[in-house]
Backbone as numpy.savetxt, mean C-alpha at the origin, in Angstrom:
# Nx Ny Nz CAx CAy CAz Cx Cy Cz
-1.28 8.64 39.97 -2.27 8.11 39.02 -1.54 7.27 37.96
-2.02 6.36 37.73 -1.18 5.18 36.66 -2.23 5.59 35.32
-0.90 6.31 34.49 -1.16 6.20 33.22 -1.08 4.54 32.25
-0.75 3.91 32.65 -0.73 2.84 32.19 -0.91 1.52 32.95
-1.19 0.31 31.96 -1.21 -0.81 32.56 -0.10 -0.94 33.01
-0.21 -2.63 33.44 1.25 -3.05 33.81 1.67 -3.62 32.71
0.80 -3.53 31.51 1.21 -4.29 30.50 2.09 -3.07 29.09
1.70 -2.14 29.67 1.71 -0.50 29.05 0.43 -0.15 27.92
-0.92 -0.78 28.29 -1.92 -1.20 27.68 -2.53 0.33 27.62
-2.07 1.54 28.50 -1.96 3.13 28.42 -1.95 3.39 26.66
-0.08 3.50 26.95 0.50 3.59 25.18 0.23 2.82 24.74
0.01 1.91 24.25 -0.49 0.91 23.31 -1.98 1.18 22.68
-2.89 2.04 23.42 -4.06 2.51 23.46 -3.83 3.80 22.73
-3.26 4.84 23.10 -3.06 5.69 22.88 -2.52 5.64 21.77
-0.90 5.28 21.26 -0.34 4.42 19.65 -1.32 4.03 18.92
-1.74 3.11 19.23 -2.99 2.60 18.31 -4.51 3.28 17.63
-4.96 4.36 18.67 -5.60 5.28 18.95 -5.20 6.21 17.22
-3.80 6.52 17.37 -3.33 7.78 16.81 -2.69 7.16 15.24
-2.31 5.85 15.11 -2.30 5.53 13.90 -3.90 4.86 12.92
-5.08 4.66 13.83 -5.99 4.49 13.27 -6.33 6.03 12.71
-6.55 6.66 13.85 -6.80 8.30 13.22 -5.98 9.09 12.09
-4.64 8.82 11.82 -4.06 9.31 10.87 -4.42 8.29 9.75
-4.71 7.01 9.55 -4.50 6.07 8.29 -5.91 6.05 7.85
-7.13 6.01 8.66 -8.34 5.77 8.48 -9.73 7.01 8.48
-8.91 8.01 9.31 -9.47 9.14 8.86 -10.46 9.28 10.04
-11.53 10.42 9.90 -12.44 10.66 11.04 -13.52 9.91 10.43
-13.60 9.37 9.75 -14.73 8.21 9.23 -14.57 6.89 9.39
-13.22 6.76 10.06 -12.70 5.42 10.32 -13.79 4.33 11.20
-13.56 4.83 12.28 -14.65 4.21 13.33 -16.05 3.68 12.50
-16.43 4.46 11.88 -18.00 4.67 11.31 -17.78 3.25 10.08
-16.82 3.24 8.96 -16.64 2.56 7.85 -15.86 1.39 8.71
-15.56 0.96 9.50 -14.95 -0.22 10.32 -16.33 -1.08 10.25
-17.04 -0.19 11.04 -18.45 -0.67 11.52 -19.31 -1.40 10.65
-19.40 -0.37 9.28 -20.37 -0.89 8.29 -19.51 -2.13 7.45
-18.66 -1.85 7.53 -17.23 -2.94 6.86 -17.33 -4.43 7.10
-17.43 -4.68 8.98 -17.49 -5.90 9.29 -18.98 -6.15 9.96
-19.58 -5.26 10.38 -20.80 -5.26 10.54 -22.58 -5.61 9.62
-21.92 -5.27 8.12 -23.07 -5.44 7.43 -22.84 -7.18 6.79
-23.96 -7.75 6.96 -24.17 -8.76 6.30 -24.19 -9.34 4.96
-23.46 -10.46 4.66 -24.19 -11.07 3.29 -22.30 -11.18 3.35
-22.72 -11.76 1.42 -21.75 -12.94 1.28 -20.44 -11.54 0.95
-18.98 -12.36 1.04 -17.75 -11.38 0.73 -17.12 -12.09 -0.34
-16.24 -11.24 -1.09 -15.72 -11.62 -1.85 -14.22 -12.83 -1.29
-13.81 -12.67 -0.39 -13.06 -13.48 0.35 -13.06 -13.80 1.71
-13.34 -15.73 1.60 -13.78 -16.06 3.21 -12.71 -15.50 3.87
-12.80 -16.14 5.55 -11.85 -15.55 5.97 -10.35 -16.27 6.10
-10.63 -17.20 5.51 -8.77 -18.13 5.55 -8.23 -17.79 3.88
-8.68 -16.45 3.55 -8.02 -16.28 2.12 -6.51 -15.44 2.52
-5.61 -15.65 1.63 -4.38 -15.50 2.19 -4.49 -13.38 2.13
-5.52 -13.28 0.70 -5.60 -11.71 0.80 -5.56 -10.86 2.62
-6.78 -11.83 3.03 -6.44 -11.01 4.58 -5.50 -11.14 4.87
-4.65 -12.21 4.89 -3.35 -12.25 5.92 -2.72 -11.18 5.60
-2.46 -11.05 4.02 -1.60 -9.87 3.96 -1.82 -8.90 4.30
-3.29 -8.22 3.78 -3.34 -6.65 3.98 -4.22 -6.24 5.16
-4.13 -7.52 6.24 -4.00 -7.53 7.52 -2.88 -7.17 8.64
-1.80 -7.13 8.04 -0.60 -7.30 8.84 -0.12 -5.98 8.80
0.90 -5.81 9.48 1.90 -4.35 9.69 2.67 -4.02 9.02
2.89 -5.17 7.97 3.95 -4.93 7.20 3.76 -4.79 5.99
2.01 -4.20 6.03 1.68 -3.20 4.58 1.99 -1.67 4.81
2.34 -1.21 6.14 3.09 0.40 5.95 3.91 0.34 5.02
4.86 -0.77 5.52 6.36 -0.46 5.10 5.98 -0.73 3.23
5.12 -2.02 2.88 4.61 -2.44 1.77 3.96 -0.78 0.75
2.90 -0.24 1.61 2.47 1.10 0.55 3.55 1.69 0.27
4.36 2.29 0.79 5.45 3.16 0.96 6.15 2.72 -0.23
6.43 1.74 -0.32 7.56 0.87 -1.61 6.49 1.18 -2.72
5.43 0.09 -2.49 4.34 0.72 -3.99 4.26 1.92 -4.23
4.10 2.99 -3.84 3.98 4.54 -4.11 5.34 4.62 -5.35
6.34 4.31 -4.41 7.59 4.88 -4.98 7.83 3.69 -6.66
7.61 2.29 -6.24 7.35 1.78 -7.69 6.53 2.37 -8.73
5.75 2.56 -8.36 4.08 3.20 -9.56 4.58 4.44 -10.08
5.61 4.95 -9.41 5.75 6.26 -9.90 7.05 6.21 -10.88
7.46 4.82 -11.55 8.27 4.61 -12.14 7.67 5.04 -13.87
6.44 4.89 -13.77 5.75 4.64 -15.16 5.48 6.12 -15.37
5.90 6.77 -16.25 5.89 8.07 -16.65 4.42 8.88 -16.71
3.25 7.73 -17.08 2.41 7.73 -17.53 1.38 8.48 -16.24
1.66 7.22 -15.50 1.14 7.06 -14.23 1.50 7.90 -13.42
2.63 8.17 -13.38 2.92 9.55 -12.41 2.76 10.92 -12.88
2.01 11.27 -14.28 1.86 12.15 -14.77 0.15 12.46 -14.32
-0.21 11.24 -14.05 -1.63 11.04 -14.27 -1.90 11.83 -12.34
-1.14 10.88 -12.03 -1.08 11.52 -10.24 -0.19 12.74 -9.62
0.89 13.10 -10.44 1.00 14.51 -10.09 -0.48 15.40 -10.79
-0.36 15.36 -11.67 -1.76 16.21 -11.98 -3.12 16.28 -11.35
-3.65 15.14 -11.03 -4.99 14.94 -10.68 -5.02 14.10 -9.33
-3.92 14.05 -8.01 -4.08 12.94 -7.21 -4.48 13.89 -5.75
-3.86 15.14 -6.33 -3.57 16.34 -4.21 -2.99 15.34 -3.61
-2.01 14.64 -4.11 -1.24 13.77 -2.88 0.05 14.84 -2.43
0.12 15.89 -2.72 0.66 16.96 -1.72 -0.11 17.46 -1.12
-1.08 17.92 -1.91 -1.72 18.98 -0.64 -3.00 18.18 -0.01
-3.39 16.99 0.12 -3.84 16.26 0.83 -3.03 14.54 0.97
-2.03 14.67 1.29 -1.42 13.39 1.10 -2.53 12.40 2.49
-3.05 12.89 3.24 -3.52 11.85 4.34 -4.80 11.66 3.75
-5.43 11.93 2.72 -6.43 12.50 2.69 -6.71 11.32 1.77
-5.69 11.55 1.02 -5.54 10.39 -0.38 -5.28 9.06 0.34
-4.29 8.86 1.12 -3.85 7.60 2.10 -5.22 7.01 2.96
-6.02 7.70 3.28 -7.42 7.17 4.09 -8.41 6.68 2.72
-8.20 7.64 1.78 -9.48 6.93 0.77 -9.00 5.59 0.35
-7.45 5.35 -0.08 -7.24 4.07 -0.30 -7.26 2.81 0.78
-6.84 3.59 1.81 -6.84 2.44 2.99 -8.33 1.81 2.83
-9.54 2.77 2.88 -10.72 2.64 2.95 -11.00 1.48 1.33
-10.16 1.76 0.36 -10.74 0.58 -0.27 -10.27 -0.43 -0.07
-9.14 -0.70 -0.17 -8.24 -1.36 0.56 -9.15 -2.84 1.33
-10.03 -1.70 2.67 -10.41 -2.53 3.93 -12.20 -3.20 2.75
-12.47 -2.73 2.24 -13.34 -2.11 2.02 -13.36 -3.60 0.58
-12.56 -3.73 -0.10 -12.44 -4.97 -1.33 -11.82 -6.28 -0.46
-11.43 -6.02 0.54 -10.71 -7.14 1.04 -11.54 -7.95 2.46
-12.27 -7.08 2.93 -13.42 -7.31 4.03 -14.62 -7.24 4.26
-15.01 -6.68 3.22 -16.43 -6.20 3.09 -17.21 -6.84 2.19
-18.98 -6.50 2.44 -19.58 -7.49 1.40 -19.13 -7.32 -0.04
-19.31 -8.46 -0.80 -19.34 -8.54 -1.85 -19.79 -7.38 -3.09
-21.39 -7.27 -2.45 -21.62 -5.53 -2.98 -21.18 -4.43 -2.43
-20.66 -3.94 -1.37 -20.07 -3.06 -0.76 -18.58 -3.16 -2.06
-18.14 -4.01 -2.18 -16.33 -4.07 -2.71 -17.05 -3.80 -4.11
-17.80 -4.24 -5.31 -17.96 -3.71 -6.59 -18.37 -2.38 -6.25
-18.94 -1.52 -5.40 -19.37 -0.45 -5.62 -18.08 0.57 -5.35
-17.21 -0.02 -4.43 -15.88 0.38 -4.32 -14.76 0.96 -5.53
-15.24 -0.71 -6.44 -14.50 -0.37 -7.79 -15.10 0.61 -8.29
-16.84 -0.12 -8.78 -17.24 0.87 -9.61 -17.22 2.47 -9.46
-17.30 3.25 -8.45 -16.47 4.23 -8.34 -15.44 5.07 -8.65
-14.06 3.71 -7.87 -12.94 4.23 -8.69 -12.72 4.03 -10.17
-13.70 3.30 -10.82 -13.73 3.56 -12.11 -14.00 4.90 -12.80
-15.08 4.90 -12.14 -15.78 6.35 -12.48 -14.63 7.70 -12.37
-14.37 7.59 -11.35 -13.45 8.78 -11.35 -12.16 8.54 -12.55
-11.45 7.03 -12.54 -10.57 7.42 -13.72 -11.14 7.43 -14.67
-12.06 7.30 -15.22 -12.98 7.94 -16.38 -12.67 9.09 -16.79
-12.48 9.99 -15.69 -12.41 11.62 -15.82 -11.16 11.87 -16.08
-9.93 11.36 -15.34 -8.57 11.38 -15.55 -7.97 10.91 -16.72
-7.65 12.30 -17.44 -6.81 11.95 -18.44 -5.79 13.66 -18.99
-5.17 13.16 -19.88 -4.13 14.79 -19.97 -2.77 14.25 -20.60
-1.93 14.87 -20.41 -0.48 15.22 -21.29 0.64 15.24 -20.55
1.19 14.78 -20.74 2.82 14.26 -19.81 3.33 15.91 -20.21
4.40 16.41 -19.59 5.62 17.43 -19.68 6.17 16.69 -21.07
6.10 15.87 -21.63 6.76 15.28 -22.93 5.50 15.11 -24.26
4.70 15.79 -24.10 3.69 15.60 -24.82 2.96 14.60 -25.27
2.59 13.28 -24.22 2.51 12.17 -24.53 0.80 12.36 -23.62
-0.26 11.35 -24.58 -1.04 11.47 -23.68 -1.93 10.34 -22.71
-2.24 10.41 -21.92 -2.84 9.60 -21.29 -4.05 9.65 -20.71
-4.49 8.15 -20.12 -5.55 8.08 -19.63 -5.93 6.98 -18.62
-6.16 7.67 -17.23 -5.86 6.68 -16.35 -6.80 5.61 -16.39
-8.16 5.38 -16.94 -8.65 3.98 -17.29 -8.18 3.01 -18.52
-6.95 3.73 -18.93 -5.88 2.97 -19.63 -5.79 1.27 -19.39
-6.24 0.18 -19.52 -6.19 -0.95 -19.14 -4.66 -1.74 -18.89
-3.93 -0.76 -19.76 -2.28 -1.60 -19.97 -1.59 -0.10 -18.08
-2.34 0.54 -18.29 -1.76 1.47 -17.35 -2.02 1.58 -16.01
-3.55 0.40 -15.62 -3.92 -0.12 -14.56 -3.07 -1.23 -14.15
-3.02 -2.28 -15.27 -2.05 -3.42 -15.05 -1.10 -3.19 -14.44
-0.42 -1.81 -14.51 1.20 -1.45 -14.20 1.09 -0.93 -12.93
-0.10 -0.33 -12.38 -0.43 -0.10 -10.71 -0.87 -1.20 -10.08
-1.20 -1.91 -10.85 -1.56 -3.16 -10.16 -0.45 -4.44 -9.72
0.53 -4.45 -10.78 1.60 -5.66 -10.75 2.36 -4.92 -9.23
2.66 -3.23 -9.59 3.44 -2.43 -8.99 2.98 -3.20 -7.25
1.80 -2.61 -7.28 1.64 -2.78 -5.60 1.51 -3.94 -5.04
0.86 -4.72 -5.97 0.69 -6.34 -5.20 2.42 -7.18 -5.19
3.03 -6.66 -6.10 4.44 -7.02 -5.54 5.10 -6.49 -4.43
4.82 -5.15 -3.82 5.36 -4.55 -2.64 4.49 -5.20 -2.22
3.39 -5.13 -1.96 2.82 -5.54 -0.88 3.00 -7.34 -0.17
3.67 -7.65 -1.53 3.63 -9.53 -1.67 5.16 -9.47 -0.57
6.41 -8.62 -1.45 7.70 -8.86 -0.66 7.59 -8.20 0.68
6.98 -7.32 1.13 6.79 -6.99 2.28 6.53 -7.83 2.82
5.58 -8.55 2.88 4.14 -9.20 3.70 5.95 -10.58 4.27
6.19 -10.98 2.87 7.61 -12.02 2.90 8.48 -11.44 3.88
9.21 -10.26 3.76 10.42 -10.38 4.61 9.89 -9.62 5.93
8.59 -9.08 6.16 8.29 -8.31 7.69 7.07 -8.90 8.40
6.51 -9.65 7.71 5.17 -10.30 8.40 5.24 -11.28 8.97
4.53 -11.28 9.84 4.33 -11.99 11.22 4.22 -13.59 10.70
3.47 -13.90 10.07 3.47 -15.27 9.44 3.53 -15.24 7.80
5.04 -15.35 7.78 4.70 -15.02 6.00 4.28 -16.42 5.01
3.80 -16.23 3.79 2.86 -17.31 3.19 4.00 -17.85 3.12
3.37 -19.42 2.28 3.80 -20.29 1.73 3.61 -20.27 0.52
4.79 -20.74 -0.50 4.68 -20.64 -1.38 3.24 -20.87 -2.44
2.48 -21.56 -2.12 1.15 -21.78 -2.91 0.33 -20.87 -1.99
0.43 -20.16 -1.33 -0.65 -19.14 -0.52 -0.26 -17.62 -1.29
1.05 -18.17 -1.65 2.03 -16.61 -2.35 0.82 -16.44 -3.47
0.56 -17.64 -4.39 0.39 -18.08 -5.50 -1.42 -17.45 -5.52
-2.00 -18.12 -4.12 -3.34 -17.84 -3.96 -3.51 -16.53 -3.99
-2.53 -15.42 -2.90 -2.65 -14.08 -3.00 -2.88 -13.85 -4.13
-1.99 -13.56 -4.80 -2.12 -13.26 -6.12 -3.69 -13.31 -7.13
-3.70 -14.79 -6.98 -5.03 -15.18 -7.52 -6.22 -13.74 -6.70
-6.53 -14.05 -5.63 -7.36 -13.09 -5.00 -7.30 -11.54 -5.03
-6.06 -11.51 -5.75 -6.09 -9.72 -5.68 -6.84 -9.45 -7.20
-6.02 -10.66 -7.97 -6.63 -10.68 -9.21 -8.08 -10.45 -9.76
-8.94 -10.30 -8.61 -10.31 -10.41 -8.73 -10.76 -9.14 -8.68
-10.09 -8.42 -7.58 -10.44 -6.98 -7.61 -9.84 -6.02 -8.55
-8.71 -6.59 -9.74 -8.05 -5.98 -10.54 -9.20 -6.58 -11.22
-9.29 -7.01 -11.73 -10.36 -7.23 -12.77 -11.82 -6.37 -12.88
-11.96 -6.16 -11.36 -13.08 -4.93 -11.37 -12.69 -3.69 -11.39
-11.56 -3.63 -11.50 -11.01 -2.08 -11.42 -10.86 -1.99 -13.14
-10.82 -2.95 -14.23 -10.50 -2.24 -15.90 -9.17 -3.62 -15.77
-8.31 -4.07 -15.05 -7.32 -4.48 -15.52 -7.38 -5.83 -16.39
-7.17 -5.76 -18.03 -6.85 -7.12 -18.70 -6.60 -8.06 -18.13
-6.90 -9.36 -17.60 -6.15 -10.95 -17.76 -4.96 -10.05 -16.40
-5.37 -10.19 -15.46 -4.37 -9.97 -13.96 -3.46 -11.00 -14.24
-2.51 -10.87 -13.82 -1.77 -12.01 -13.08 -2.42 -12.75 -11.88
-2.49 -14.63 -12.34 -3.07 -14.71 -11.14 -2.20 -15.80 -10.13
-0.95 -15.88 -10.10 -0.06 -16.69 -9.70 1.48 -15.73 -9.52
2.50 -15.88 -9.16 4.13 -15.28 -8.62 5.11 -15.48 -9.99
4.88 -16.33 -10.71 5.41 -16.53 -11.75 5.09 -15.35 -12.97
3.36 -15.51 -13.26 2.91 -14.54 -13.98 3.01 -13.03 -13.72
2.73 -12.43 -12.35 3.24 -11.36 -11.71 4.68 -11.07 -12.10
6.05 -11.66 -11.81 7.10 -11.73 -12.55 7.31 -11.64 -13.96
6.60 -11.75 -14.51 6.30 -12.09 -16.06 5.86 -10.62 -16.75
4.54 -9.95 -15.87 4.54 -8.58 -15.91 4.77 -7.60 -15.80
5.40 -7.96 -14.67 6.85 -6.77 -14.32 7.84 -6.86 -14.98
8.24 -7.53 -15.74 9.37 -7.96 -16.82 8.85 -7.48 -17.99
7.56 -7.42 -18.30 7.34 -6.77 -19.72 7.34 -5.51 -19.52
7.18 -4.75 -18.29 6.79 -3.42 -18.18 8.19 -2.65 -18.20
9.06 -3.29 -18.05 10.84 -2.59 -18.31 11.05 -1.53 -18.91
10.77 -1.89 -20.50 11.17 -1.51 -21.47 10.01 0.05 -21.58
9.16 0.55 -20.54 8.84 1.69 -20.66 8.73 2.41 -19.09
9.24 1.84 -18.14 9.30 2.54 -17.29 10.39 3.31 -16.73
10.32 4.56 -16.24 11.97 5.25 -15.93 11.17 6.31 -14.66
12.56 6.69 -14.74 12.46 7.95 -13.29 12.44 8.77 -13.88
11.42 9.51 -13.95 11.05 11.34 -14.43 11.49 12.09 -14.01
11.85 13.46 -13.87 11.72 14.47 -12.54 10.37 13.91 -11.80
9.63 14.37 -12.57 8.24 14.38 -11.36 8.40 12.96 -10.58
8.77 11.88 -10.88 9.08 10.66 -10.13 9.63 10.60 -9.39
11.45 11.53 -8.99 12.14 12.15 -8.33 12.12 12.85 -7.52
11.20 14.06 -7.44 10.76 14.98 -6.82 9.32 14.41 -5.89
8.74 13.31 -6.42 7.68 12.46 -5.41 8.46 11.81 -4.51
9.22 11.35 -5.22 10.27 10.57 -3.79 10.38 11.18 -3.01
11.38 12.72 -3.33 11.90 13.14 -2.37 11.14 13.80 -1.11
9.56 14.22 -1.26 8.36 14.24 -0.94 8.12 13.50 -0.16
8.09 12.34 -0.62 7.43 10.60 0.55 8.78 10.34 1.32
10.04 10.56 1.04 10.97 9.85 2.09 11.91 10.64 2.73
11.66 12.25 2.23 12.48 13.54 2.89 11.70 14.65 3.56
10.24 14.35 2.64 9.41 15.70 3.39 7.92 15.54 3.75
7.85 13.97 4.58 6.77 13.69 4.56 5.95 14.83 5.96
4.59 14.55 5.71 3.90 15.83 6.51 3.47 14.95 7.86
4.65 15.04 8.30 4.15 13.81 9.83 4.75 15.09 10.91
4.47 14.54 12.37 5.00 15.55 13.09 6.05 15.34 13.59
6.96 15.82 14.08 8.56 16.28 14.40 8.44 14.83 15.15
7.28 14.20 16.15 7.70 13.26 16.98 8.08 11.89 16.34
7.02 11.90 15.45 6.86 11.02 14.07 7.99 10.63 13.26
9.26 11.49 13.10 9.93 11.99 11.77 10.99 10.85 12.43
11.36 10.12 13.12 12.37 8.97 13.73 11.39 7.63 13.04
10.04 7.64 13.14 9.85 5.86 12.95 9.47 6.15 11.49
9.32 7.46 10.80 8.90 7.57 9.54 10.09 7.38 8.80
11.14 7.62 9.38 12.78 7.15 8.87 12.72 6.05 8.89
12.60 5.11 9.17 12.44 3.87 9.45 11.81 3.19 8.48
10.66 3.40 8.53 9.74 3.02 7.17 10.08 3.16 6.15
10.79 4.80 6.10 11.29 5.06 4.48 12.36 4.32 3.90
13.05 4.15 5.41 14.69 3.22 4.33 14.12 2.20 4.13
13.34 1.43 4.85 12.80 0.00 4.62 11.91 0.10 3.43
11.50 1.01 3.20 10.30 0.62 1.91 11.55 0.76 0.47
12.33 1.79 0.75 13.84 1.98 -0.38 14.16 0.35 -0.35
14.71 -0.08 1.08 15.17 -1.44 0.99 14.24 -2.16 0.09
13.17 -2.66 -0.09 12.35 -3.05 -0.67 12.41 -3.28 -1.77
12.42 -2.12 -2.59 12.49 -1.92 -4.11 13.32 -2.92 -4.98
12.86 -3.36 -5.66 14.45 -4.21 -6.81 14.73 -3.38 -6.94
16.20 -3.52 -7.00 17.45 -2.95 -7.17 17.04 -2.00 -8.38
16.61 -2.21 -9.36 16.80 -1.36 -10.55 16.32 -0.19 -10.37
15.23 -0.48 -9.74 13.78 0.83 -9.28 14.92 1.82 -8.43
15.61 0.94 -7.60 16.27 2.28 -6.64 17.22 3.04 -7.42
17.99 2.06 -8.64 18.59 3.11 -9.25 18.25 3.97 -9.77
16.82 3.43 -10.31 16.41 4.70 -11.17 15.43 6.07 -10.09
15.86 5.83 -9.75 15.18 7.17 -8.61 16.45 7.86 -7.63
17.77 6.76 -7.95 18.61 7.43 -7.50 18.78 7.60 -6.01
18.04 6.18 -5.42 18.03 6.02 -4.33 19.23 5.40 -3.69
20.06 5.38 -2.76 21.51 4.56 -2.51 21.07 3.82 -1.25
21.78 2.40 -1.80 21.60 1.21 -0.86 22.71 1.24 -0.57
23.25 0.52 0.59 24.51 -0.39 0.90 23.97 -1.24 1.46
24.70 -2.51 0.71 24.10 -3.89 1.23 24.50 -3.76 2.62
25.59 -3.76 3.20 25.99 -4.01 4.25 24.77 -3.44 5.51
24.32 -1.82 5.14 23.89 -1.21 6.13 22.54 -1.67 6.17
21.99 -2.27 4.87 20.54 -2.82 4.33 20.48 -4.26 5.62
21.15 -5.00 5.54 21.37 -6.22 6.01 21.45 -5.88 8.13
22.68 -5.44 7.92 22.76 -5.00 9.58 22.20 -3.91 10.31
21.78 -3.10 9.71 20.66 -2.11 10.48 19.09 -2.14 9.81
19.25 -1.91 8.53 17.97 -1.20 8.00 16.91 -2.36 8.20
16.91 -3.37 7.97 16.06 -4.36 7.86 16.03 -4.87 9.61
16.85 -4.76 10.07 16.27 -5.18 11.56 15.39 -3.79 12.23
15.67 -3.18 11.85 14.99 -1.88 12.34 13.58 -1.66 11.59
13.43 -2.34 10.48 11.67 -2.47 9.74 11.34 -3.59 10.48
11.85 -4.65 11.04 11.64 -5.65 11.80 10.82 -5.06 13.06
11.62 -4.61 13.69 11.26 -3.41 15.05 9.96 -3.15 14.99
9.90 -1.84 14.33 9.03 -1.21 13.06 8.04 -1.96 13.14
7.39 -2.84 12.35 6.37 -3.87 12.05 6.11 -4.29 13.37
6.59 -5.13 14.10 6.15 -5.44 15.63 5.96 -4.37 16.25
6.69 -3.57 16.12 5.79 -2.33 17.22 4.15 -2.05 16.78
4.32 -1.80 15.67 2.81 -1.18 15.16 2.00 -2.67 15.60
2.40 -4.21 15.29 1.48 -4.99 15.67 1.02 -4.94 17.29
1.88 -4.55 17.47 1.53 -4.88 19.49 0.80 -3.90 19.60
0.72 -2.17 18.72 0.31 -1.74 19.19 -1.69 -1.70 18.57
-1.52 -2.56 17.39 -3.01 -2.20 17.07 -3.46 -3.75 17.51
-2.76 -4.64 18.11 -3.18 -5.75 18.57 -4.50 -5.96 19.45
-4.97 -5.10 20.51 -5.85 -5.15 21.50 -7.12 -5.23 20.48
-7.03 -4.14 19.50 -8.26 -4.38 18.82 -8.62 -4.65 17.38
-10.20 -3.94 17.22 -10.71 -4.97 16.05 -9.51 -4.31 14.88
-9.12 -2.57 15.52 -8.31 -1.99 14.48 -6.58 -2.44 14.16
-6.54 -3.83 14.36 -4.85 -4.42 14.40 -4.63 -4.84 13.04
-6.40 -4.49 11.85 -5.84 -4.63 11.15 -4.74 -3.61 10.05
-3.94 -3.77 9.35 -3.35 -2.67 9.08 -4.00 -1.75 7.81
-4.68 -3.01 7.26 -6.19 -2.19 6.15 -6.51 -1.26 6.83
-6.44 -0.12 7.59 -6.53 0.47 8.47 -7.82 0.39 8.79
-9.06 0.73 8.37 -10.21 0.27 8.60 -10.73 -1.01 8.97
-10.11 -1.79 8.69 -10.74 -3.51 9.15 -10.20 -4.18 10.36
């Protein structure tokens, strides 16, 4: 009996099968449907550079880096160790975002504000006291900005050094612009809406971001003890050094992460190379190739 094509269109089915189900959840199928299925106007046609990016494969390796950036801001990682269950539901948390994710970037226009308005609502509720007695509040507008610069830059250098067609410099520029739209419905002040200005915000945010314990101990969580299965724990290595690779340099120091250029250059980065094309070939057959996991 032939488990597979001649093309290995078997595993590729099966792969693809098993990373929609872990990223998108058992609601995946269902929110795909209503996602590209319901009518009316979207917030981005379809030649906006936003899809390209958070279309491609090389937003795994991209979340993975954002997680570990965002958790630079004392604030912010106080706000999500406390109130996120990204331990004791880490897939759980990873499908709701994928789902907005697919959900602001593909979906109608009213489907994506009701998205925000939501996650508004809930950081409404989020707020509390650092281990340093400092307090916060995650509809903080200066404290959204800083999850926001955080991820659309992983997600920007990813998309650059692992994606299948990476932008051009004025498409870099457009991303930006377009993410900017959904930061703006999420609480965030005056987004960055260009690569220059993005740079500009991550440069002001220096002078208060550091590695906590709790920032430390998330790492070691996402890139030593992630909850994948034993078969898993080889390409999840993979991802993890590549999303470390990722980081500016400073971020890794401060988490105490160790690079060597040499090994960064001749293994680690050809092996996120790997990495990224595998997952494309394998969600390629269908509508689910996108890596928004839902779209």
């Amino acid at each position: 009996m032939r488990l597979t094509g001649p093309d290995g269109s078997g595993v590729r089915e099966r792969l693809a099968s098993a990373l929609f189900a872990r990223v998108a959840g058992p609601e995946g199928p269902k929110n795909r449907a209503l996602i590209h299925g319901t009518p009316g106007p979207r917030w981005f046609g379809p030649d906006r550079p936003i899809r390209t990016v958070h279309g491609d494969a090389s937003m795994f390796i991209g979340g993975l880096s954002a997680l570990l950036l965002q958790s630079l801001h004392p604030l912010a990682m106080a706000a999500v160790s406390a109130h996120s269950g990204f331990r004791g539901d880490p897939w759980g948390r990873l499908q709701r975002t994928s789902t907005f994710l697919a959900v602001t970037t593909y979906g109608t226009a009213e489907s994506a504000q009701e998205a925000c308005d939501r996650v508004r609502a809930v950081h409404q509720r989020v707020r509390g006291v650092t281990s340093e007695g400092t307090a916060y509040r995650a509809a903080d507008p200066h404290l959204l900005g800083w999850v926001h610069v955080a991820e659309i830059d992983s997600f920007l250098r990813a998309h650059q050094r692992y994606g299948a067609r990476p932008l051009s410099g004025a498409d870099c520029d457009a991303y930006v612009a377009d993410t900017a739209r959904v930061a703006a419905a999420l609480g965030v002040l005056d987004p960055p809406r260009n690569r220059a200005e993005l740079a500009e915000r991550l440069t002001a945010y220096r002078g208060e971001v550091r590695a906590t314990p709790e920032a430390r101990d998330a790492a070691r969580f996402l890139l030593l003890n992630p909850p994948v299965p034993l078969v898993a724990r080889l390409p999840y290595g993979v991802l993890a050094a590549n999303a470390v690779s990722l980081l500016p340099s400073w971020a890794a120091a401060e988490l105490r992460l160790p690079r060597l250029q040499l090994v960064d250059s001749v293994c680690v980065r050809p092996l996120g190379g790997a990495f990224t094309s595998a997952v494309r070939w394998a969600l390629a057959p269908s509508r689910a190739r996108s890596v928004t996991p839902v779209a």
